[in-house]
C-alpha positions in Angstrom: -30.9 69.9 -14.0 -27.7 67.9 -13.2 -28.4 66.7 -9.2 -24.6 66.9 -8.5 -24.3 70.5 -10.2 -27.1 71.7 -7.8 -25.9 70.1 -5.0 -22.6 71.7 -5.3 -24.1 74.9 -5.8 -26.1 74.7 -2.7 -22.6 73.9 -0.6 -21.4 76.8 -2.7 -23.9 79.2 -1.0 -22.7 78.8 2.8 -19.3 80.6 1.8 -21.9 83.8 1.8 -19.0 86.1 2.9 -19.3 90.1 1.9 -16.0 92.2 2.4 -17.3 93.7 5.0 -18.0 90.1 6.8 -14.4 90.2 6.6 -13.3 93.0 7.6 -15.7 93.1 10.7 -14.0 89.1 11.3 -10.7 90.2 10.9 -11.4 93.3 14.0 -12.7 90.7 16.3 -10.1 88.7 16.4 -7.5 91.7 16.8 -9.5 93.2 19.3 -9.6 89.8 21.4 -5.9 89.3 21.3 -5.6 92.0 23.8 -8.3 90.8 26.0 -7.5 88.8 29.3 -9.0 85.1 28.6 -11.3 83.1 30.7 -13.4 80.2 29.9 -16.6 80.8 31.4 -18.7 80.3 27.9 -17.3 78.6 25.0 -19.7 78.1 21.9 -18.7 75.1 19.4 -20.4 75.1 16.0 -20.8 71.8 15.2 -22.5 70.4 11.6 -25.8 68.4 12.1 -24.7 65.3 14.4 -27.1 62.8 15.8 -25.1 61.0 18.8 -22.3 62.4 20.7 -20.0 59.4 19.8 -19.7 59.5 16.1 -16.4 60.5 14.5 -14.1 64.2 15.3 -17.6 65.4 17.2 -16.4 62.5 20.0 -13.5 64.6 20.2 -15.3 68.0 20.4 -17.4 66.8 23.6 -14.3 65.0 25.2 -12.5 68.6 25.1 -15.6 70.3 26.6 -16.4 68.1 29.2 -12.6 69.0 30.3 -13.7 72.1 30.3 -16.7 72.1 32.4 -14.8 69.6 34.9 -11.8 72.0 35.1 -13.5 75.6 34.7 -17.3 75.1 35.4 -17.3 75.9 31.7 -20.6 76.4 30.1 -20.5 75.1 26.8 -23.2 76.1 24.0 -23.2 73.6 21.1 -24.5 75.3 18.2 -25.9 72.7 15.6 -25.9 74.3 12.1 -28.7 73.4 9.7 -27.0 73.9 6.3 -30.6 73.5 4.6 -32.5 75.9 7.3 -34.8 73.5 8.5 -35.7 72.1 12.3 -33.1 69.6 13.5 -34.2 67.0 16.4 -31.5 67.7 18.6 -33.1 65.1 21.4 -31.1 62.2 20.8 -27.8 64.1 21.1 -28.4 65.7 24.5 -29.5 62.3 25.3 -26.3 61.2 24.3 -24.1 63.8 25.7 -26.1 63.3 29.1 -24.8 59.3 28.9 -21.5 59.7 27.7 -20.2 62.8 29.1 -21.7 63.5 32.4 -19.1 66.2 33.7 -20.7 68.2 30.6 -22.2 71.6 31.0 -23.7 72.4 27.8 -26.8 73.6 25.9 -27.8 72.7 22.6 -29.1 74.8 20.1 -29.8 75.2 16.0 -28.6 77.9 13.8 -30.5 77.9 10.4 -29.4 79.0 7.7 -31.5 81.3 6.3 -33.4 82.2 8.9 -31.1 82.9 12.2 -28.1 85.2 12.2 -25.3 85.0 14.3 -26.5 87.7 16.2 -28.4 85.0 18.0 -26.1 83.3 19.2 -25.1 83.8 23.0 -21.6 85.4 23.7 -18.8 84.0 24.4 -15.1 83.9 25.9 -14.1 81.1 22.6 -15.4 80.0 20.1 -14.5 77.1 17.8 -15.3 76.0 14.2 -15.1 72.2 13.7 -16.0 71.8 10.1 -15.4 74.1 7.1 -19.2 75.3 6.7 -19.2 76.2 10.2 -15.8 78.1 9.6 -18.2 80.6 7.8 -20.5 81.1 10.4 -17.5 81.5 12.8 -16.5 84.2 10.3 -19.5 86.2 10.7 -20.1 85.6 14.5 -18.6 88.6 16.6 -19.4 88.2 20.0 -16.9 85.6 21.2 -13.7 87.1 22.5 -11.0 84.5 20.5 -11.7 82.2 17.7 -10.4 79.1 17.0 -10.3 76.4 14.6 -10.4 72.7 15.1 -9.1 70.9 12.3 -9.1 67.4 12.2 -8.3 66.5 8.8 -7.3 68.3 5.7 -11.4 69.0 4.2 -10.5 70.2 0.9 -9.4 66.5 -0.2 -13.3 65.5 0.8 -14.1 66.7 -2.9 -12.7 66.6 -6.2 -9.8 69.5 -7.1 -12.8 72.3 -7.7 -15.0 74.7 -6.5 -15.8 72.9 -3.2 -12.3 72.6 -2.8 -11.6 76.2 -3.2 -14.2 77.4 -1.0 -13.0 75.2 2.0 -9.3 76.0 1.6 -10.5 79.2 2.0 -11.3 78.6 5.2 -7.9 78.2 6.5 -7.3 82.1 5.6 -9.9 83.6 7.6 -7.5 83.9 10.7 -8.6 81.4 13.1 -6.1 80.5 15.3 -5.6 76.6 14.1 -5.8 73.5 17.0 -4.9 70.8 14.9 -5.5 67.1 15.4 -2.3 65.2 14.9 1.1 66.5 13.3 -0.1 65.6 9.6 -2.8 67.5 9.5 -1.2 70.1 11.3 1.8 70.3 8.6 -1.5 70.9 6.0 -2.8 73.8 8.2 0.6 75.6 8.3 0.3 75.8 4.4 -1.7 78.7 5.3 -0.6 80.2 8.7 1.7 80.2 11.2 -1.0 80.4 13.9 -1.0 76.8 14.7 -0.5 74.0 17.7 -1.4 70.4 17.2 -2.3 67.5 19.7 -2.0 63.8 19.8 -5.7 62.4 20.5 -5.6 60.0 23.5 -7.0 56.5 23.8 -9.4 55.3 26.2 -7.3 51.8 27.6 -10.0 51.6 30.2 -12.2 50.4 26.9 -10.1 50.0 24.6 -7.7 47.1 26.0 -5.8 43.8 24.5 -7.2 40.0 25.6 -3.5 38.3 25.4 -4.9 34.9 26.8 -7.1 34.4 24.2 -5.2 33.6 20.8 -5.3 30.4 19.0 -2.7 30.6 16.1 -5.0 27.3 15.0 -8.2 28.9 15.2 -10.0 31.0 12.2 -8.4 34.6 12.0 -10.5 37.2 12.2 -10.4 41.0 10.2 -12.1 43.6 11.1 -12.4 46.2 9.3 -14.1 50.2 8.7 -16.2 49.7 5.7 -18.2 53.4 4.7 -19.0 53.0 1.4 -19.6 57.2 1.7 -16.7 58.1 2.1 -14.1 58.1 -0.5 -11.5 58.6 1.2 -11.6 55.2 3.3 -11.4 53.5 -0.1 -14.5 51.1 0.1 -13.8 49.9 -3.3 -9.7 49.2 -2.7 -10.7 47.0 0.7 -13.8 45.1 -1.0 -11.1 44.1 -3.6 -8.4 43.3 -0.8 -10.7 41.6 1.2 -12.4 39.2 -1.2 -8.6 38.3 -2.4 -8.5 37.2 1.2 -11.7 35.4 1.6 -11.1 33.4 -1.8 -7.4 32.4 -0.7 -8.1 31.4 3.5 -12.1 30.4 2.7 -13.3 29.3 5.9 -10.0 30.1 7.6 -10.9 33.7 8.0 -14.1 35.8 9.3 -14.2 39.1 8.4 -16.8 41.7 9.8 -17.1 45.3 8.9 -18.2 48.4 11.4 -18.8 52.4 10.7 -22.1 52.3 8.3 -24.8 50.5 7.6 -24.7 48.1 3.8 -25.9 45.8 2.3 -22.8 43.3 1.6 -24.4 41.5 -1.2 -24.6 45.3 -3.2 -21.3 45.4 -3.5 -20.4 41.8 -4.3 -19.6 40.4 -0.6 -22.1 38.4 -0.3 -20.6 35.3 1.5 -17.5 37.6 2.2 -18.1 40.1 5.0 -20.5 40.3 7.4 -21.3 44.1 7.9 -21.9 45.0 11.6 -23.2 48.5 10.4 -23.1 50.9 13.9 -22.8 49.1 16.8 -24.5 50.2 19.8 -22.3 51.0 21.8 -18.6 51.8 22.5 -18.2 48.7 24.8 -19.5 46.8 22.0 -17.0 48.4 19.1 -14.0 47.4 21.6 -14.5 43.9 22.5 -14.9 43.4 18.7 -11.5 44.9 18.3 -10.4 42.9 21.1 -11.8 39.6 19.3 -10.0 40.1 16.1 -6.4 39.5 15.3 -6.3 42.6 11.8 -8.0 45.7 12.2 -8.0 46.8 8.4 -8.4 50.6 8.2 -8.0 52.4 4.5 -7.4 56.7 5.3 -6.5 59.0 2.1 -6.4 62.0 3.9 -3.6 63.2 6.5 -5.3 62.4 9.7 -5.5 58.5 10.4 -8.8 58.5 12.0 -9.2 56.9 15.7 -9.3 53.0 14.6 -5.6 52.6 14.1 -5.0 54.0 17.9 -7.9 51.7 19.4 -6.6 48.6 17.1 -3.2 48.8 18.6 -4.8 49.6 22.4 -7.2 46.5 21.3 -4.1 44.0 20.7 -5.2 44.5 17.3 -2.6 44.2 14.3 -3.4 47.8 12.3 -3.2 47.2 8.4 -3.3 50.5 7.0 -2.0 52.3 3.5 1.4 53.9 3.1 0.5 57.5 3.7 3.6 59.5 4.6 1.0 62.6 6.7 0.1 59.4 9.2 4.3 58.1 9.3 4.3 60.1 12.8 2.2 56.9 14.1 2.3 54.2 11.2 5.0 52.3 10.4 6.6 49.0 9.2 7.4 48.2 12.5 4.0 48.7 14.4 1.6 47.9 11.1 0.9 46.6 8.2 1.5 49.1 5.8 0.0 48.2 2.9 0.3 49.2 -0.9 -3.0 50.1 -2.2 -2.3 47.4 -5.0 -5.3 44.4 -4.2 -3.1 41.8 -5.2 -0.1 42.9 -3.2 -2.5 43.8 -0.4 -4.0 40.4 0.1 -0.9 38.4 -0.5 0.8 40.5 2.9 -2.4 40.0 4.9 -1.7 36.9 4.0 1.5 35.9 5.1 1.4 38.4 8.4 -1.9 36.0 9.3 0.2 32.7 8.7 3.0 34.0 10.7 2.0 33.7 14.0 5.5 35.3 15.2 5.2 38.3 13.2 1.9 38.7 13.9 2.6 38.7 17.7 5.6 41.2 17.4 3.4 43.6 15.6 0.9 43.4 17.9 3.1 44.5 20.9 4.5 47.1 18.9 1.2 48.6 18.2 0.4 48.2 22.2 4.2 49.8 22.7 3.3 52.5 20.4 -0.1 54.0 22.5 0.9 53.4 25.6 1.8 57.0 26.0 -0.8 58.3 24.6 -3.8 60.0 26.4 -6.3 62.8 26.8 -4.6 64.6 29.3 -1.9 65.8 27.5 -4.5 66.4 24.8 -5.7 68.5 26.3 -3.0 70.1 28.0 -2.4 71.6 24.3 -5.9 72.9 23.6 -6.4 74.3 27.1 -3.3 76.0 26.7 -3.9 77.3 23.1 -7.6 78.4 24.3 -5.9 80.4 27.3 -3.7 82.4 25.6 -0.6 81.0 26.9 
């Protein structure tokens, strides 16, 4: 049997809502309208995840660790096992021990399957972070308010199709929305009214520019957030961007990739890129950033993802695609903003990297552009949302 028609069926299976799942959802979340709010428990269904620093899960256990700091929150992370089996979860609490010691939290599976939401703990909030979690939300009562956190627009992970049906869905089951960024916020309100949106925040502790250390003689140096697995970072579009670039500045350039693990000569790069894969640790990802004078990052979807923010925090020139969702941070004037046309593409990375003037002004646009940005006011929003205010 076709391996991609089963493998959508399978996705296909956790949208397992009955009528009476939804009518059952859609009395919870009248009944807790009228309830006082406290924050005492919060449960977050999270997909499988392996370390608390990769991708929007970073920003899940930032928001609970405010929690705990500010409430004494308790926070239950409930890991859902799509397939219904065992999932290791030691490396994560490792992780979340390292990284995010203000945490109160216990971690715990949900397999589907086998559990049933019953078995989860209840709570004063709960919160959805991915769409096949959205349907477990759906079915899990015992939480006083339900929320959503959406931080990017999941239907446009797929072809136009079933998949994509079944996760637009989601945004109909009556969650009340926290949004990551104004795009994706715009996307959510497609749906419903019941939505706020925050700014993420940037660490500038970490994440900070070396200004001494440019050499407009010296090779120049791209960095840049090759995942092959995802199509919507456009793997293909950079490899053809970036080996424009390599043929044209030869040993003038050095280009490294971060996010996944690859083999460069697979996919013709050989000689081209040298794939860093995932680094070990955050300190590591920023003084990469901080060593490198283009941060090339390629985002179809309406949220820009965190490397644009950390490039410009970095001293880091962005080069980015035109994508009018991300205009509320990316612009002419703070990026390169590129059109997804290789040719084109190089040929601007190009000249921005032999004008060291325009380079420079860039760059303290970028810095200009998140110095007001931070988790505080992040979270500000979500506390607020979460409260009931």
């Amino acid at each position: 049997m076709n391996t991609q028609f089963t493998g959508e069926r399978g996705l296909l299976r956790l949208a397992d809502l009955s009528l009476g799942d939804l009518a059952a959802n859609g009395r919870a979340i009248s009944a807790g309208k009228s309830q006082p709010r406290r924050l005492d428990v919060v449960t977050w269904l999270l997909p499988p995840v392996t370390h608390a620093l990769k991708g929007g899960v970073r920003t899940v256990f930032t928001l609970a660790e405010r929690y705990s700091i500010e409430f004494g929150t308790l926070n239950y992370f409930v890991i859902y096992s799509h397939n219904g089996r065992e999932v290791d979860t030691s490396g994560l609490c490792e992780s979340l021990r390292l990284n995010f010691p203000g945490l109160r939290f216990v971690v715990m599976v949900y397999r589907w399957g086998k559990d049933c939401p019953a078995d989860i703990p209840p709570s004063n909030a709960a919160v959805c972070t991915l769409w096949t979690t959205a349907y477990l939300l759906a079915k899990y009562n015992s939480t006083q308010a339900k929320y959503y956190l959406v931080q990017d627009f999941e239907p446009n992970f797929y072809p136009a199709g079933a998949l994509y049906g079944v996760i637009e869905q989601t945004y109909r089951l009556g969650f009340s929305c926290i949004a990551n960024t104004e795009g994706v916020a715009s996307y959510c309100r497609r749906y419903t009214d019941d939505v706020v949106h925050f700014v993420p925040g940037v660490d500038r502790a970490l994440f900070r520019p070396d200004l001494l250390r440019l050499d407009p003689s010296s090779p120049k140096r791209i960095v840049l957030y090759g995942r092959p697995s995802n199509a919507r970072n456009c793997f293909a579009l950079v490899c053809e961007i970036v080996t424009r670039v390599k043929k044209r500045l030869g040993d003038g350039v050095v280009i490294q990739s971060v996010g996944e693990a690859w083999d460069p000569n697979a996919y013709g790069l050989g000689g081209v890129v040298d794939n860093l894969g995932l680094l070990g640790s955050m300190d590591e990802v920023a003084a990469l950033y901080r060593s490198s004078d283009l941060g090339m990052v390629f985002m179809m979807t309406p949220h820009p993802s965190y490397q644009p923010l950390e490039y410009m925090a970095s001293g880091c020139v962005v080069a980015t695609n035109i994508n009018a969702a991300n205009s509320w941070l990316i612009r002419d004037d703070n990026a390169l903003v590129l059109e997804p046309v290789p040719a084109i593409a190089a040929e601007r990375i190009h000249a921005l990297l032999a004008d060291h003037g325009a380079w420079r002004s860039l760059r303290d646009a970028g810095l200009k552009t998140v110095a007001a940005l931070n988790w505080d006011e992040a979270f500000k929003v979500v506390r607020e949302r979460m409260l009931g205010y």
